[in-house]
C-alpha positions as CSV (number, residue, x, y, z in Angstrom):
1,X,149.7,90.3,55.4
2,X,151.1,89.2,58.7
3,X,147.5,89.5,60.4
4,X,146.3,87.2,57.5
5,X,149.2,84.8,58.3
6,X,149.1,84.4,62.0
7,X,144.5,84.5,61.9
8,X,142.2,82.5,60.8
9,X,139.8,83.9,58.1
10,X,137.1,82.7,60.4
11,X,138.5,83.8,63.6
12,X,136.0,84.4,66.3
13,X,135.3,88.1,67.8
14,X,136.8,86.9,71.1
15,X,140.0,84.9,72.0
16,X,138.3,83.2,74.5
17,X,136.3,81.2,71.9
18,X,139.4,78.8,70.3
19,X,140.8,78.7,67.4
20,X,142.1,81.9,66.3
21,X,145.4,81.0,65.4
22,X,146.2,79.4,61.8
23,X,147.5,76.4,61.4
24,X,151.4,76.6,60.5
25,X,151.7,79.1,62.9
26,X,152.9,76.9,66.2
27,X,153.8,73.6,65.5
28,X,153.5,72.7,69.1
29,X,149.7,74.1,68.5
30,X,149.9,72.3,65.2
31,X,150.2,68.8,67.2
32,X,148.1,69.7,70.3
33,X,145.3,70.4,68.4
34,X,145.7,67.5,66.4
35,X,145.8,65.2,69.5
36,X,142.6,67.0,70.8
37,X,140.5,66.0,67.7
38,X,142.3,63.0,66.7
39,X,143.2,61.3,69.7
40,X,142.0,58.2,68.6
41,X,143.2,58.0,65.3
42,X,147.0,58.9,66.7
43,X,147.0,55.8,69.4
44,X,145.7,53.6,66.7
45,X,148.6,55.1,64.5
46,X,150.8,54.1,67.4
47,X,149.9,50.6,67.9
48,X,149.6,49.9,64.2
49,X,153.4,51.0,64.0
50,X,154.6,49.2,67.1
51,X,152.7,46.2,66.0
52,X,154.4,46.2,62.7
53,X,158.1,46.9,64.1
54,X,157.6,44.3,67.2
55,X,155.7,41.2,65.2
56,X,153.0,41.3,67.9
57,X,149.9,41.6,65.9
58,X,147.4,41.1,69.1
59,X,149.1,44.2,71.2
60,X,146.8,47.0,72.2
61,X,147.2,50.5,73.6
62,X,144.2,50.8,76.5
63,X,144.3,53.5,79.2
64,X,143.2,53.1,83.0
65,X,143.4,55.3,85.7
66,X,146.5,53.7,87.7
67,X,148.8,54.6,85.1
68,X,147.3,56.1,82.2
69,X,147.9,55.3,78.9
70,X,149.6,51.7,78.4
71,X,150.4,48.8,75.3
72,X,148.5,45.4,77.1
73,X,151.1,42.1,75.1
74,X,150.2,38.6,75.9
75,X,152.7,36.6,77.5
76,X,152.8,34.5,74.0
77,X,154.8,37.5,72.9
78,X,156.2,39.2,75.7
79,X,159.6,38.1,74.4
80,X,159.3,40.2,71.5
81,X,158.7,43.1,73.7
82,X,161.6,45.9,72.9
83,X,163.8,46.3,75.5
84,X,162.6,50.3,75.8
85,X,159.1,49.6,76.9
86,X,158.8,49.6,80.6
87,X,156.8,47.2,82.6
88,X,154.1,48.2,84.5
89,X,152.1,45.8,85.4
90,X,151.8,41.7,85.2
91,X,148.8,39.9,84.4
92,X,147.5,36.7,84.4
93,X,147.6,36.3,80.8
94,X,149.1,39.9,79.4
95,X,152.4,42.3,80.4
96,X,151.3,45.8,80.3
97,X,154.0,48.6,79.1
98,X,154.4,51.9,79.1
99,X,156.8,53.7,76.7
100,X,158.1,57.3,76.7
101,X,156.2,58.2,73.9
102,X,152.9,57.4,75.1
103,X,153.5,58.7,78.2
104,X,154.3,62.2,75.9
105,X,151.0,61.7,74.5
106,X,149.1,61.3,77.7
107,X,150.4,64.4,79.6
108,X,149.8,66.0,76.1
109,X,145.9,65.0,75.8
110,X,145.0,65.3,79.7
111,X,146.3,69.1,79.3
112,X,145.7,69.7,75.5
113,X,142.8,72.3,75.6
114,X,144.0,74.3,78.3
115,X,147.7,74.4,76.7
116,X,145.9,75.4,73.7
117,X,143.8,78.3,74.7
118,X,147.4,79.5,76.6
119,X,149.4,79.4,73.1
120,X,146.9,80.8,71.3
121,X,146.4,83.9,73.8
122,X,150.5,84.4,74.0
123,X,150.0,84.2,70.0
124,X,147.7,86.7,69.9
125,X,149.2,89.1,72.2
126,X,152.2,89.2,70.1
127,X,150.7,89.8,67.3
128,X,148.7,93.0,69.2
129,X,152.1,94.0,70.3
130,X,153.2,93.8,66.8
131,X,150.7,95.7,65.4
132,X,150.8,98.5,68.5
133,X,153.9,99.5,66.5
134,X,151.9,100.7,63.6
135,X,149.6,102.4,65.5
136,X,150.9,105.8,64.9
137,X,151.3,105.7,61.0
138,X,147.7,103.4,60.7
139,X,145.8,106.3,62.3
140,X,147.7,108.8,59.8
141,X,147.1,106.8,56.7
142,X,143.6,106.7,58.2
143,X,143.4,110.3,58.6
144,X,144.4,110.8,55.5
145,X,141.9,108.3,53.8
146,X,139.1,109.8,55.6
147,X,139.8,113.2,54.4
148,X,140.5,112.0,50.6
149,X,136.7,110.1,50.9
150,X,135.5,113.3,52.4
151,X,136.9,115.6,49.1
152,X,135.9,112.7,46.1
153,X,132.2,112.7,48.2
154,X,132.2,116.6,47.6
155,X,133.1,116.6,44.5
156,X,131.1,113.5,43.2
157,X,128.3,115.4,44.8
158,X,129.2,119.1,43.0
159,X,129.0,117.4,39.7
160,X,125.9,115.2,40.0
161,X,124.0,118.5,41.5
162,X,125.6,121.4,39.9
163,X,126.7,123.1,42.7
164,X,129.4,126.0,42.7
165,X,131.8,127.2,44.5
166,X,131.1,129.5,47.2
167,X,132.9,132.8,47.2
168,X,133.8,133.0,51.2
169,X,135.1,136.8,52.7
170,X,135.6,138.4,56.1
171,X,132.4,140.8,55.7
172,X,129.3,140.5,57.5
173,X,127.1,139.3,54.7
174,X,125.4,136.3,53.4
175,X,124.3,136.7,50.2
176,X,122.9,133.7,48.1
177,X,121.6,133.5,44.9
178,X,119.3,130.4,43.7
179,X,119.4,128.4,46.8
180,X,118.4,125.3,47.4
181,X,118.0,122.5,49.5
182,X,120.0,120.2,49.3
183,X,118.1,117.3,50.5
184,X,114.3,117.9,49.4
185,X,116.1,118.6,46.0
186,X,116.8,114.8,45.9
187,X,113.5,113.6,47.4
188,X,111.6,115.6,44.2
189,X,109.8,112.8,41.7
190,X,112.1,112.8,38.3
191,X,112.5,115.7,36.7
192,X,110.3,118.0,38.8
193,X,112.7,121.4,39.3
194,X,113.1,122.7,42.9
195,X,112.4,126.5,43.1
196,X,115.5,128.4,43.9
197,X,115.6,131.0,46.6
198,X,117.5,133.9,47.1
199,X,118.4,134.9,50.4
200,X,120.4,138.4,51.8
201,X,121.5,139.3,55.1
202,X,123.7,141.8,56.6
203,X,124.6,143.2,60.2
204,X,124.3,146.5,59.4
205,X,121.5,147.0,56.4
206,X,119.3,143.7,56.9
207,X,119.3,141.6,60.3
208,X,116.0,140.0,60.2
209,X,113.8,138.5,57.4
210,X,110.3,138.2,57.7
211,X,108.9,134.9,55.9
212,X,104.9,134.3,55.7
213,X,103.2,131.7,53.6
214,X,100.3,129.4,54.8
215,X,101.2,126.0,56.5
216,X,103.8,123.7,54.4
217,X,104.5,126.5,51.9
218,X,108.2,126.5,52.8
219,X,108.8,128.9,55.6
220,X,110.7,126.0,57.3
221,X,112.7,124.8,54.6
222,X,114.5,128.0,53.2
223,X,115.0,128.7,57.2
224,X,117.1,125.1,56.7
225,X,118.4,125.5,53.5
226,X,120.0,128.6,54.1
227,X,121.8,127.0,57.2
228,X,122.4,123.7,55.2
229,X,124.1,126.0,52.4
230,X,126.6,128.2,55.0
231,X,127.4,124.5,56.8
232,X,128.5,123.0,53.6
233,X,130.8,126.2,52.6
234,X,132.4,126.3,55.5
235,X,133.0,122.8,55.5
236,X,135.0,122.8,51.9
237,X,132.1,122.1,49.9
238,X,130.6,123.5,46.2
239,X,126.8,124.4,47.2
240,X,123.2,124.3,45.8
241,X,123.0,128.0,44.6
């Protein structure tokens, strides 16, 4: 729940790339991000307010390279000017001002997208620090998912085929009885049977089977099917015999 909280559903692969972090998160990444794509539309916020609070309807917010950002007033009004704005500069015609929250705003915007990719990478590595601490019992519950998958695949598969359950001893021999293969027995059209095999082998009575039969007859596939059939028992499984 908390990785859904603190990431955007359309996070990118790498934190390089921006905009990992939800909003709501950082409210200082709330507003950064806000000034970097709606710079405009915040000064004009700004100078519509001041405009309204001060009476000075012809005031403007401009920004030069001197002093950054600044509110130009003509001298017709420059004694409506609040006694917070600072001057910066005189004019033939205009006052220009500079007041602490512009000059907030400026050193926001001149350093927005580099504070932002910052936040967002301290962000993120808390949240991989948070979730380091769930490492152990993540890979357990994993473990333990895999090997559940692994049992309902077995099974699924036992009752679909009709396999049965192998009868598994300490002696010497392998001994199966209407054996088949377990994957050319799914390739076979509809309803066309695959025929079984029986296959016995023992250390001490019967080592070696000879197997003849002219070319794609088979030899190959019982040869596999017989391996196929051991793997599977050994591995927990019901098997095609």
């Amino acid at each position: 729940e908390k990785i859904k909280t603190v990431l955007n559903q359309d996070a990118p692969v790498s934190i390089a790339k921006g905009n990992a972090i939800a909003k709501g998160i950082n409210e200082e990444l709330d507003d950064l991000r806000a000034i970097s794509t709606s710079g405009k539309e915040f000064l004009e916020g700004i100078e519509k307010r001041e405009s309204e609070r001060t009476g000075i309807s012809s005031l403007k917010i401009s920004f030069n390279n001197v002093f950054g950002y600044y509110i130009e007033v003509r001298n017709t009004h420059k004694d409506k000017v609040p006694s917070e704005w600072i001057r910066k500069q005189t004019l033939v015609s205009a006052e220009r001002y500079i007041t602490e929250e512009l000059k907030e705003y400026e050193t926001k915007i001149l350093g927005a997208e580099e504070k932002i990719h910052k936040i967002e990478v301290e962000l993120f590595e808390q949240l991989v620090s948070w979730i380091a601490t769930y490492i152990k019992p993540v890979q357990m519950n994993a473990n333990l998912v895999a090997q559940l998958d692994c049992l309902c695949s077995f099974t699924q598969l036992a009752i679909e085929n009709k396999y049965v359950c192998p009868e598994i001893d300490d002696t010497t021999e392998l001994e199966i009885k209407n054996g088949r293969h377990p994957v050319i027995e799914k390739q076979l059209p509809v309803g066309t049977p695959y025929i079984a095999n029986d296959v016995f082998l023992d250390r001490e009575t019967q080592q070696l089977i000879m197997i003849t039969g002219p070319n794609m007859s088979g030899k190959s596939a019982i040869l596999r099917q017989t391996a196929l059939i051991v793997l599977l028992a050994q591995m927990g499984s019901f098997v095609p015999a």
